[in-house]
N, C-alpha and C positions, 0 to 999 in steps of 0.2 A: 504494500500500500504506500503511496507517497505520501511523502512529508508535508503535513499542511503548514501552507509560513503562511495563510491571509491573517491580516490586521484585525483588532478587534477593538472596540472601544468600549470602556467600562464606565458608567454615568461614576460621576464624581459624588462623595459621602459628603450629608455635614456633619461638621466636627465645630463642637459648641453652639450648634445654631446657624454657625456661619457657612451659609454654603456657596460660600464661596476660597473657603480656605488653602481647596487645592489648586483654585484658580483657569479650573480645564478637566479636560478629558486627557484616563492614561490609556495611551495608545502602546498596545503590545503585540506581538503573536504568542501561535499556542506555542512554539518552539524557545521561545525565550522563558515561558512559563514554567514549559518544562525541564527548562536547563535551572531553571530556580527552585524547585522543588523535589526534583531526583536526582539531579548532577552535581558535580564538586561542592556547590554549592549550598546542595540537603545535607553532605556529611559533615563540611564546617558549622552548619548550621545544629547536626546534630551534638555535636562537639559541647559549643555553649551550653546546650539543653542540661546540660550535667556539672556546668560550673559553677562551684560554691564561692569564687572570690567578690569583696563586696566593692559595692566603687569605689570606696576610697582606695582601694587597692587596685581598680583598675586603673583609677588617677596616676597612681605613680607612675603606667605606662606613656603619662601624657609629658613628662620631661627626661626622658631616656632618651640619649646622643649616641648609644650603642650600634653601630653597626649588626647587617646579620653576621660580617663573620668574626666581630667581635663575640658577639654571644653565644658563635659557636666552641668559640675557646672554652666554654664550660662544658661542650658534649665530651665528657671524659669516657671511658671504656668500664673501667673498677674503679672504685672509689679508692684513694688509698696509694692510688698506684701511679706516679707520675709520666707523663704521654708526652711527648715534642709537639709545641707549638699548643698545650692547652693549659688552662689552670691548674696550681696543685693542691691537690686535695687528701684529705684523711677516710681511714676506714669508721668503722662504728665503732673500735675502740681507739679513736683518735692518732692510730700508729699512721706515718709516712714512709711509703719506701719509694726511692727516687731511683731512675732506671740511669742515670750519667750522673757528674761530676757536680760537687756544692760548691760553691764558692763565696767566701762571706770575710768584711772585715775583720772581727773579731767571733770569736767563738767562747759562747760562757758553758759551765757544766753546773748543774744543780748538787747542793750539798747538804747532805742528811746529817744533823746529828743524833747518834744511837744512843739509846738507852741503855745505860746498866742491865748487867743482868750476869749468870752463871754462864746463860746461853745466849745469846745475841745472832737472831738472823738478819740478814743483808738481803731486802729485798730489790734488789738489780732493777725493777720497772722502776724504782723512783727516781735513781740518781747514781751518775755514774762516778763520785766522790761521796766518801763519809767518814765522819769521826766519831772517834769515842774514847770517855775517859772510863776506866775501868774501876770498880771498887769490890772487885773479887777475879778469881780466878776466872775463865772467860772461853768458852766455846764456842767459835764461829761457824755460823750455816750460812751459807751461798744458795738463795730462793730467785730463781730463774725461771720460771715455771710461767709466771705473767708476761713475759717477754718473749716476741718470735724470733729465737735462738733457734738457726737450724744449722748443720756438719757445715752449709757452704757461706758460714757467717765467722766473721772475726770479732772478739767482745774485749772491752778492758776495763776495768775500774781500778780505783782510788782508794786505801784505807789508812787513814792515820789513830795511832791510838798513843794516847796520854797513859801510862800507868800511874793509876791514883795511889798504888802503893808496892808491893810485890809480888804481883799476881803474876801469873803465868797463862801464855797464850795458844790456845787447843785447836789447829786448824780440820779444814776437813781434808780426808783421806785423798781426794780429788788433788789436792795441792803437792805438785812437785818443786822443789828448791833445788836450788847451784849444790850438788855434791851429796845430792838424796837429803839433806839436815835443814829443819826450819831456823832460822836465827834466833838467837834470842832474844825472850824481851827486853824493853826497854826498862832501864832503872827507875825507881819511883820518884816521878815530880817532871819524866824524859817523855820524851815522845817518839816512835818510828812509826814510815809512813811505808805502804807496800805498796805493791801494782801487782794483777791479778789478771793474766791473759790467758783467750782461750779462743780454739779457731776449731775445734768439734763440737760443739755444741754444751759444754761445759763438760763434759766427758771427764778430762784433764786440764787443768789451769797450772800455770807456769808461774810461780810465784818469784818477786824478785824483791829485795829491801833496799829501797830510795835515796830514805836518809835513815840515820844511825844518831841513837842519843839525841835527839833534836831539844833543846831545852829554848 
């Protein structure tokens, strides 16, 4: 059957009374009607049908200077996972893994100080330096559990410890030192600081001592 394109005229409504508000007659065919009601058109239109934002919130679209392919910069792949040429973004637990090289002028590390205790764990997601003054003998745990540490990841942290007197310091088994032997502690009122490296997934960590007696 062929395509009817004849014109069709629709008497114009009043609106408020005023009928003369649209001024004329809307001249259309059925083809135009149709491309308004089934065509790209009906599914944009269905699109809205289901949008809960309010106008104030469509307002804010009213002074956006973004380009489209500015805003494309936000179509990431994984959340979390940095992509060339788009924004970086975090996962649901706020972790970033960057696919190339950082580059920053200054770099800071967040620093824990540990609580007293017989046993004292090191929980590795908060911070990759921490201190502690001791006021007994002292068992350190290495909690890595919250962080995605996998075999093809390299990790280091920081630990300086004050001995508040002559306690003695109990590492975990995991910890290798220069010549198979932990150092010993520091004398009371002294300080040493360690470094604690590890490139399996904390498997084994390489312990090494920084500074010596630090007062």
């Amino acid at each position: 059957m062929p395509t009817t394109t004849a014109n069709y005229s629709f008497q114009k409504p009043i609106v408020n009374g005023d009928e003369d508000a649209w001024g004329g007659y809307i001249n259309t065919t059925i083809d135009a009607i149709d491309t308004l009601l089934t065509g790209t058109n009906a599914t944009e239109f269905a699109i809205l049908d289901g949008a809960t934002c309010s106008t104030a919130e469509l307002n804010k679209l009213a002074g956006l200077t973004a380009s489209t392919a500015q805003l494309n910069y936000s179509a990431v792949t994984t959340l979390g996972t940095s992509e060339a040429s788009k924004v970086v973004t975090s996962d649901a637990n706020g972790n970033i893994k960057v696919s190339e090289e950082v580059q920053a002028k200054a770099y800071l590390e967040t620093v824990v100080a540990l609580s007293a205790a017989a046993s004292v764990a090191l929980d590795l997601s908060t911070a990759n330096v921490f201190t502690l003054t001791t006021d007994q003998a002292t068992t350190f745990v290495f909690n890595y559990a919250n962080i995605q540490l996998t075999t093809n990841d390299a990790f280091a942290f920081t630990l300086r410890v004050l001995n508040g007197g002559a306690h003695n310091l109990i590492w975990p088994s995991s910890v290798k030192w220069a010549g198979g032997t932990a150092p010993d502690a520091p004398a009371s009122g002294e300080y040493n600081t360690y470094v604690f490296y590890t490139i399996d997934g904390g498997v084994r960590w390489d312990g090494a001592q920084a500074v010596d007696a630090g007062a």
